[in-house]
N, C-alpha and C positions, 0 to 999 in steps of 0.2 A: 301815266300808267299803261299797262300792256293795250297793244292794239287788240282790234277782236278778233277770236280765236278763229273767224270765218265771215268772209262778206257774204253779206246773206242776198246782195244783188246780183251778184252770179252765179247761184245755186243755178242746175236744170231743177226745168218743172220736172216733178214725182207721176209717172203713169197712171195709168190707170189699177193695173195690176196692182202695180207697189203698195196704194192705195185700199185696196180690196185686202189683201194680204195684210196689212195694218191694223183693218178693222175687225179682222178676224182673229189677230193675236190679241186684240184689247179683248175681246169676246172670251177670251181665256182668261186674260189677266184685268179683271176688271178693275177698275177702281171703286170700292165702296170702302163700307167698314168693316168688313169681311172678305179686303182681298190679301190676306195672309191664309187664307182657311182655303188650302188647293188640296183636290185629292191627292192624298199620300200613297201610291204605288210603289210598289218592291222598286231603288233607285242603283241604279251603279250607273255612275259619271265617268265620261273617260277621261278623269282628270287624276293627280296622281295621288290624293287620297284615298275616296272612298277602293278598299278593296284589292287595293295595289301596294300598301305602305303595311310596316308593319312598326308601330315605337317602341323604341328598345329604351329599357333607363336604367343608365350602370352612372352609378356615382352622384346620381343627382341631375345628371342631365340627358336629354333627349338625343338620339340618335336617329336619324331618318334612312330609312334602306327600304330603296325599292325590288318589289318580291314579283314582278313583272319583267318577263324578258327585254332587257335592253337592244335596241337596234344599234347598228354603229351608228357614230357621231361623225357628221362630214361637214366640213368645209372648202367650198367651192368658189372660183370667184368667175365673171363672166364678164367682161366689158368692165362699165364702173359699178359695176354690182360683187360685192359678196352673199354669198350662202351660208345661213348657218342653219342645220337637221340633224336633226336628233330622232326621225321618224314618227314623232306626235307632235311635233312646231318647227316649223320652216322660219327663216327670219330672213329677210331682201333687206340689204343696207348699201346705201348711196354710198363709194369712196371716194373721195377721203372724209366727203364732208360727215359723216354719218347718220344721216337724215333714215330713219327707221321706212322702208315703202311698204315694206309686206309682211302680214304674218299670217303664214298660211296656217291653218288650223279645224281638226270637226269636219271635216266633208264641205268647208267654205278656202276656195283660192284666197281670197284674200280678207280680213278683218277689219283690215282699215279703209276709210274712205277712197273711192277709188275716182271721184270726182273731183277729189284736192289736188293739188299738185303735189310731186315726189317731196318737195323741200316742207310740206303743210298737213302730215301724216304720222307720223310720227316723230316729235322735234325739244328738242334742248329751246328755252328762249330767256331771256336776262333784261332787265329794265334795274338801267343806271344814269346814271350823272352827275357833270361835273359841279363840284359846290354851288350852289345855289344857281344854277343851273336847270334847264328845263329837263323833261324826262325823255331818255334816249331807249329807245327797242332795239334789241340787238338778238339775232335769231341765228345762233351759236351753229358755227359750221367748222369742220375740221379738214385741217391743211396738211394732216399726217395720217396713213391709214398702217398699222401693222396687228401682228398676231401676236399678242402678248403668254398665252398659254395655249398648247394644244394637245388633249390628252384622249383615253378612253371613256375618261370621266368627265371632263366639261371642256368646254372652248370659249376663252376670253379673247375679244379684239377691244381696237382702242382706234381711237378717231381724236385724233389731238390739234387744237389752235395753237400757236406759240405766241404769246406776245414780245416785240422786242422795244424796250423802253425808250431806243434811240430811233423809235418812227417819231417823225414831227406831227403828223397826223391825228386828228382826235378818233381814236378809236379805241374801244371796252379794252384798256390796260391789265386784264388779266389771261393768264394763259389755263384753256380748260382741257380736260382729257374727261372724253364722253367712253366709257367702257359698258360691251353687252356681253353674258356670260351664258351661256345654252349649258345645260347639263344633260347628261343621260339618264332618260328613261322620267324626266321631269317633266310635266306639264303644264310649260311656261317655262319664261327666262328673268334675268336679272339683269337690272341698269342701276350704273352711279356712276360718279364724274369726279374725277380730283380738280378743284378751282384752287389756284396758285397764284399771288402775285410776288410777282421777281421784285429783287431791290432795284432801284431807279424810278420806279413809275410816281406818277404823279399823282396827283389828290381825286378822288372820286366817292363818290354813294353808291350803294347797290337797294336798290328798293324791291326787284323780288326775281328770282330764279325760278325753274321749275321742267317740268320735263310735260308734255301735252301730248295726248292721242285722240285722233279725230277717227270716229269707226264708221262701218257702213250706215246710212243714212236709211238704208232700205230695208235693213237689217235690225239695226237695234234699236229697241224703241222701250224697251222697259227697265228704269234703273234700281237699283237699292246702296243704300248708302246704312242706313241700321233695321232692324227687327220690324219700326215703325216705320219706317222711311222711303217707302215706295214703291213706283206708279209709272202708269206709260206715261213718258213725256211728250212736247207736241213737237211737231217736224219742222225743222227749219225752215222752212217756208211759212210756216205761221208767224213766223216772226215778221213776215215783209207787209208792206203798209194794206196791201188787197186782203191780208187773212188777220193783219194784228193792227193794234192801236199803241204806238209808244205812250207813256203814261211821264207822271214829273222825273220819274227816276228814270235816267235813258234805260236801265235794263232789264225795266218790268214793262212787260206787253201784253194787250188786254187781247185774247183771241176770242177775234169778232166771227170770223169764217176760217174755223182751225177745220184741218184736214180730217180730221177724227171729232166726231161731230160733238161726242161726251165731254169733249174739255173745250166746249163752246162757252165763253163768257167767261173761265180762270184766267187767272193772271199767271204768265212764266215770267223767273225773274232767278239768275244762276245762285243769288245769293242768300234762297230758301232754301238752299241745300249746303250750307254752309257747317262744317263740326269744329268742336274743341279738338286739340289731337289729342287731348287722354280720352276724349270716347271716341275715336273713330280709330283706323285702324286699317278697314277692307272698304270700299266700296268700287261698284263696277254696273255693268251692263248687262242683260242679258238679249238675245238674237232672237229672231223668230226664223225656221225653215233657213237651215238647221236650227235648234235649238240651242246655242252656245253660250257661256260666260265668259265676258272680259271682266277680270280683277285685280287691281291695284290694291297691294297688303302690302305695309309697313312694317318691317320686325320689331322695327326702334324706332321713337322719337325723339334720340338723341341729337341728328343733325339737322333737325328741325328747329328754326328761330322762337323766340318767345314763349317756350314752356310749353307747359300742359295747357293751357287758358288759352292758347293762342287759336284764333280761329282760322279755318282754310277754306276754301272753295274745294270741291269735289268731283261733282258732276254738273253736265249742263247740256241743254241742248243742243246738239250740234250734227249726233250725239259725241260727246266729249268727255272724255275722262283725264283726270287730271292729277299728277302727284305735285301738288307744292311743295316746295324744299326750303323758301324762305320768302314771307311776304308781308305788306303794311300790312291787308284790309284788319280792320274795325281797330288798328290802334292809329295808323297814321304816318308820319312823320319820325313823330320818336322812336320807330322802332325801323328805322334803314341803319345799314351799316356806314360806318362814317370809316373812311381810309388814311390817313396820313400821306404826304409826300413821303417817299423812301421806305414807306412801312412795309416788313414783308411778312406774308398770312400763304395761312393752306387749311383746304377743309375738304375731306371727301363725303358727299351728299349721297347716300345710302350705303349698299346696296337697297334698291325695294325689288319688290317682286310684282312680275305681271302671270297670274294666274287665269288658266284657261281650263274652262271643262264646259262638259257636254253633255244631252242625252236624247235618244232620238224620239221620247215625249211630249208633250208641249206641258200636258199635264202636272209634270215634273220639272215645271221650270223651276219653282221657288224652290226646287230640290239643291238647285245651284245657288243658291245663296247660302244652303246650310251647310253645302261643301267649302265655299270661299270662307265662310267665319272657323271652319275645323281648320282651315289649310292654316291660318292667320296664326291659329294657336300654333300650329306646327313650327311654324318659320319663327314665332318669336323663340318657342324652348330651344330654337337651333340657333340663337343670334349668341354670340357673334358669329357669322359663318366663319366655315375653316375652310373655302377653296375661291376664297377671291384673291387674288394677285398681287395688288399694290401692296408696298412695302409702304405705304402709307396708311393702311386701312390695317387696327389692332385686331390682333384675334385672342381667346377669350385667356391665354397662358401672357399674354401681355398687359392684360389691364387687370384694374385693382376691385376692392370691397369696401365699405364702409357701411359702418353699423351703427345703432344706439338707440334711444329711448329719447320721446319728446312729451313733455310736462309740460303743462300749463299754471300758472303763477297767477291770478286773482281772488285779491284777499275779498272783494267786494261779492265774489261769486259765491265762492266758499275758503275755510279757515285751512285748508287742504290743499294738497299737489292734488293738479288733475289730471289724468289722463289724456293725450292730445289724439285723441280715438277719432280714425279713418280722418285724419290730418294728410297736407303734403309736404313730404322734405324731397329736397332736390340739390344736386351739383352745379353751381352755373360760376363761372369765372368773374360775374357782376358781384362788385363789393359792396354795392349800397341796400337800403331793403327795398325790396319791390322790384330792380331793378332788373330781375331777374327778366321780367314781362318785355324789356325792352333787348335783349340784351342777343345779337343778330350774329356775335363771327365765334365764335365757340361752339362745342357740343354742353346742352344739358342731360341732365340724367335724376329722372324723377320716378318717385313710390312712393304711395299709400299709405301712411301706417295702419297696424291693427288695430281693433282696440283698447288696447293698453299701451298704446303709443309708440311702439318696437317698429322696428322698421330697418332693412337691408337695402344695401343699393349696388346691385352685383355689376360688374361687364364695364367698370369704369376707364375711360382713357388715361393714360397717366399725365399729369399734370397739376396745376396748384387749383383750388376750387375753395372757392365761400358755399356753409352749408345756410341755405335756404328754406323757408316753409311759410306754410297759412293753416287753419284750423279753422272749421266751419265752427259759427258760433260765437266768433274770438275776431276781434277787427283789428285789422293791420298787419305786417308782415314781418317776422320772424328773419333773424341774422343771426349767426356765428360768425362775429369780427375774425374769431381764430382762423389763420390758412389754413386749408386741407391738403395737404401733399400725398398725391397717388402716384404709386409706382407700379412697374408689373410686376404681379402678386403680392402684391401688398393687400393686408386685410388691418382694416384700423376702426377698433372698436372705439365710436366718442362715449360711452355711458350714458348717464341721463343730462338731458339740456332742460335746460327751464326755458320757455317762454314768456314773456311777461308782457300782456297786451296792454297799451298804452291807455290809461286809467289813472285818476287824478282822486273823484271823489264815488258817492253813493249814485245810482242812478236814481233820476229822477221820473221819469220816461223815457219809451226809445220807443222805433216805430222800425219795424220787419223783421227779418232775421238776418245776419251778419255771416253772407257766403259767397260775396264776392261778385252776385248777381241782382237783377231785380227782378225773379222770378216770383217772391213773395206776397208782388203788390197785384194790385187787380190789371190786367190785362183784359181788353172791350172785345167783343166779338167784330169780326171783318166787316165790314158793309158789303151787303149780297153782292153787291156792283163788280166788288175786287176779290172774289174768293179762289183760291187752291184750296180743294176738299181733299189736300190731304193733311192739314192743319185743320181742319173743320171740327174734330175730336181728338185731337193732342194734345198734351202737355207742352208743346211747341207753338202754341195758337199766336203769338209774337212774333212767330214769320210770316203772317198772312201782310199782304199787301195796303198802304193807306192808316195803319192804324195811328198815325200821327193826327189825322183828322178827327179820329173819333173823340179827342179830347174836347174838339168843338161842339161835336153833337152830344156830348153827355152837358157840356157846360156852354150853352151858347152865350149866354149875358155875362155872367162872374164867374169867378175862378172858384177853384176848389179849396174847401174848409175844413180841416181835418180835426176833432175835437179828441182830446185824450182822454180815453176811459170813456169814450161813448163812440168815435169811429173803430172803424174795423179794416187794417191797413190791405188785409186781401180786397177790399169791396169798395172802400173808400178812395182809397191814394195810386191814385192813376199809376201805371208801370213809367211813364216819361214825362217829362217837365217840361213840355215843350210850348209853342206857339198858339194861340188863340186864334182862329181864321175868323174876322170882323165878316159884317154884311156885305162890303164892299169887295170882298177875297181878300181883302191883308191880312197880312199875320202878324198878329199885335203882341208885347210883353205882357207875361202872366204873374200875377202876383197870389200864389199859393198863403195860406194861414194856418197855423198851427197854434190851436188853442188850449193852454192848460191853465190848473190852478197851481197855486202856492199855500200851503197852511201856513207858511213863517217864511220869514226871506234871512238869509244865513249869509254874512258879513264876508266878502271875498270873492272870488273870480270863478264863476261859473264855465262849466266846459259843454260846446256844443260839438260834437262828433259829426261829421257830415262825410260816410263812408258810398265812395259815388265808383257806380259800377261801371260807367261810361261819361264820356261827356263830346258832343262836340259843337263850334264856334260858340259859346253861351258865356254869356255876360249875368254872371249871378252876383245876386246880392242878398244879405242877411239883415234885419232890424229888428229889435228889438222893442213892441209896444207903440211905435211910432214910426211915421216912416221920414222924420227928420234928418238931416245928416248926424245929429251926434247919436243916433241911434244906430248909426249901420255900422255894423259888428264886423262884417265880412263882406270882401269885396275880389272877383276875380274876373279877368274879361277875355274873351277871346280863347276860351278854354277846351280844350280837345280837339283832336280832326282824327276822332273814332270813326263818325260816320254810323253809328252804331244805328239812328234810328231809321234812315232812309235803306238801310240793308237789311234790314228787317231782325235783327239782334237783340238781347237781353243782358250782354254784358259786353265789355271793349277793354281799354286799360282800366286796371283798377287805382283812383287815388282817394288819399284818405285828409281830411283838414282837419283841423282842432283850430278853434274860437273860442275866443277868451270873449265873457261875458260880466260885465263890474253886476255886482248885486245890486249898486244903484238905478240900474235901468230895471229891476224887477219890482215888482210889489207885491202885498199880499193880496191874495186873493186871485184875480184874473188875470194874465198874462198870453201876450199874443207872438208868436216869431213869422214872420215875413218873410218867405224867399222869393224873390221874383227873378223870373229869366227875364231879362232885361233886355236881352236884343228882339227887335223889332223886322218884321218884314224876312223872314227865313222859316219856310217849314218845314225844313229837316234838322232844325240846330236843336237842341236841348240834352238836359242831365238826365241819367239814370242814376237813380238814387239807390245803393244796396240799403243801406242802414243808419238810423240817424237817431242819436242819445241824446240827453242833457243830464249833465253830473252837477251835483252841486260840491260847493267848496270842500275841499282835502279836507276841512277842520269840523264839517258840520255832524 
């Protein structure tokens, strides 16, 4: 997987000053439970929202016009450096390679790390390899520099690799074109990259892409990623072994002697800052002296891999900001792009946007978050943009619509069509169900329904698509075998769809709710040892640090007993199915029970639902009353490499089983089911369970 974003052994020591200055911006931006409550003072940011923008809406959509005098637009080149100015963002780019060095901005020369090297500042970087093959890092440089547009209104360059199929040499067989776009009177620019593979090339994987910004070290110290979501971070040098403590997971560190004396004893670990992309969106940085915001806004999650569900990395200490574009974490394996010999693909990976604003408050810093979430709205009612260049990027008179109504079909729920209310349908080019989650070299394009199950899916690319979905509530996932053929301007109403969730007989019991996560079940509080206080009171309390162990500490002898119609699946049924840590420190197999009654045993094949939110390396097994071989009902090994629990997650891929159950292994009266993780000695492996039923026979 990707090397780290920063060796943290050749950081300079932090001054003194820098230091003093640090402590005085957290003295602002405290961390408590009340550090969203900043005085709110009359705010104008000089960014290009607040005060500068006016939205105009003729026909349904957003028009942006800045009402601010525009400076000209220049482009300059100087040695191996171009200029791009706009008179509120300078940008210094390396030619040919493209390697982003400068963004001037705010009353600060420069934004980015000025201790990195030019090539480790702002940068393209791609982790691939050959079939079964080890993983290759390849940190995307360009061999062509031109001017692709140059106007009054914006300026687009291009920094392009070419690959040529007849090199003998093993090297990343695709050819990429990294494009930045500066506009007038904007505050901030735009990047995206067309990745092309030509006919000829050989066989390879791509396991994750993405574009990286390393900022001033001195400078930014406080991030936000949502509403809840954040807090000064600690300085890169806490992370080195004199101020931190590596922990099992290399990328959680315990700060023993962190520079900022408040976050003495938390744990940093990049992958508590990790979102789904249907709720993220914006996150970014903001600066202390000046007071500035770096933010990364996505219009679209279209050319982002694995859906809505799919999680990303965002921010991290470094300070770093990050647009993912396509990556394993928390599914794995199954969701890299797999390439053929000879196969030819193209995908252009944004535009995103990097917003910048300012104000010369300190006061008013979280003023700048509530501008970065307005800009977010902005940029999506303008997607598709109308002034980016490639003739390979659609604009909104090029792609299509589709429309219709989703139902739900359970006779056992109700004798009615149901509404598939605040459901998701989505466009993905995967034919199978669920597949959607894995599914890496196409654009998706997903919505909400309302509800009453209605739902629109505007700004589509043309091409063939399977219609996709899931519905909280409703286990399993939803397919329209039908092709969807999109053209430009095409609007193709489907009607209503029935969904029909995979359901055999009556339920007998179930345990959670069926939404894809294991948020439902009881999650343990951190052990003081390992806490980030800023999961301390969130809805998030599953990213705290260690919570693998605490399964120990609530169950040090036996394992957990779950009785039906007398536990209580928030309180009772641990959020993960993991490993038992023995006296000795091993981690032993856990044998989970599940106990119900039966009034009558009903002749035929019982169905056990085992709807699992995550899983990885776990050797589970299923029995029935006994834990003999002809009892064990279900059997699967070596299952997931989500990674879900050592990264501190509540969901990863989603897969769903059905088990067939003879009535003969049941009886009346007491009846017991057995799940045990069965692998031994790993305390990171284990299942997240979303939802688990038993139906009895079709016929009872």
């Amino acid at each position: 997987m990707p090397k780290h974003d920063y060796d943290a052994s050749k950081l300079k020591h932090t001054n003194k000053r820098q230091e003093e200055e640090y402590r005085n911006f957290h003295s602002v931006l405290i961390v408590t439970n009340d550090q969203l409550s900043f005085h709110q003072t009359p705010f104008n940011p000089t960014g290009f929202v607040a005060s500068f923008l006016e939205k105009k809406i003729e026909k349904g959509k957003y028009y942006l016009s800045s009402i601010m005098t525009k400076k000209q637009l220049s482009l300059t080149s100087k040695g191996s450096y171009v200029m791009l100015d706009n008179g509120l963002v300078k940008l210094t780019i390396l030619r040919p390679q493209g390697f982003l060095t400068g963004i001037k901005y705010g009353g600060m020369d420069n934004l980015l790390d000025l201790q990195s090297s030019e090539s480790s500042r702002g940068y393209w970087d791609i982790n691939w390899s050959l079939p079964g093959g080890e993983d290759r890092y390849h940190l995307i440089n360009g061999n062509n520099y031109s001017v692709v547009h140059s106007s009054n209104d914006n300026i687009e360059v291009s920094f392009r690799s070419t690959y040529n199929p007849s090199n003998s040499s093993i090297t990343l067989p695709l050819s990429i074109d990294m494009r930045y776009i500066l506009r007038a009177g904007v505050s901030g620019f735009y990047c995206y990259a067309i990745y092309e593979l030509p006919p000829g090339c050989r066989a390879f994987d791509v396991a994750q892409t993405r574009m990286v910004f390393k900022l001033r070290q001195e400078r930014f110290h406080y991030m936000a990623i949502s509403d809840e979501k954040q807090r000064v971070m600690p300085m890169p040098e806490d992370l080195l072994p004199n101020r931190g403590k590596q922990l099992i997971v290399p990328e959680s560190v315990l700060l023993v002697n962190p520079i900022n004396p408040h976050l003495k004893g938390e744990v940093d670990d990049k992958y508590q800052y990790s979102m789904d992309n249907k709720d993220g969106g914006v996150h970014g940085w903001i600066s202390s002296s000046p007071v500035v915001g770096f933010w990364i806004i996505f219009p679209s999650q279209e050319f982002r891999n694995g859906g809505p569900t799919k999680q990303n990395l965002t921010v991290h200490t470094g300070p770093t900001c990050l647009a993912m574009l396509q990556g394993t974490h928390y599914i794995g394996e199954d969701i890299m792009a797999h390439f053929e010999a000879g196969e030819t693909w193209r995908k252009v990976f944004g535009p995103f946007f990097v917003y910048l604003n300012s104000t010369p408050k300190v006061s008013n810093a979280h003023s700048l978050w509530l501008d970065a979430k307005k800009q977010r709205l902005l940029e999506k009612a303008a997607w598709p943009y109308d002034f980016v260049s490639s003739p390979y990027y659609y604009t909104a008179k090029e792609r299509g619509l589709v429309s219709g109504r989703l139902l739900v079909q359970d006779r056992f729920v109700s004798s009615s069509l149901l509404s598939a209310n605040y459901g998701y349908v989505g466009l993905s080019i995967a034919t199978t169900e669920g597949s959607w989650q894995t599914e890496s070299k196409g654009y998706q394009f997903w919505v909400q329904t309302d509800s009453n199950g209605n739902f629109t899916i505007n700004n589509i690319i043309p091409g063939t698509y399977r219609l996709h979905g899931w519905v909280p509530g409703f286990i399993g996932d939803y397919l329209d075998n039908a092709p969807i053929t999109v053209s430009p301007g095409s609007e193709t109403d489907l009607g209503n769809l029935i969904y029909v969730p995979v359901r055999d007989g009556p339920t007998v019991w179930e345990i959670g709710f069926p939404d894809r996560t294991a948020t439902g079940f009881y999650v343990p509080d951190v052990n003081p040892q390992y806490v980030n206080k800023l999961f301390l009171h969130s809805p998030e309390k599953f990213r705290q640090y260690g919570l693998w162990d605490r399964y120990t500490d609530l169950n040090p002898v036996s394992d957990q007993v779950f009785t039906i119609g007398v536990s209580d699946s928030k309180k009772d049924w641990f959020f993960a199915h993991v490993d038992r840590r023995g006296a000795d420190g091993k981690y032993l197999p856990t044998q989970w029970e599940i106990k119900f009654k039966l009034h009558a045993v009903s002749n035929g094949i019982y169905k056990l639902r085992l709807a699992m939110a995550s899983a990885t390396r776990s050797n589970l097994k299923a029995n029935i009353n006994d834990m003999d071989v002809k009892n064990l009902v279900f059997q699967v090994l070596d299952l997931g490499t989500d990674n879900t629990v050592c990264r501190h997650g509540i969901h990863g891929l989603y897969r769903l089983y059905s088990v067939d159950i003879s009535s003969s292994l049941l009886v009346k009266g007491d009846n017991s089911i057995f799940l045990t993780q069965a692998r031994a000695g790993d305390a990171l492996c284990g299942v997240l369970y979303d939802y688990l039923r038993l139906e009895a026979p079709a016929n009872s």
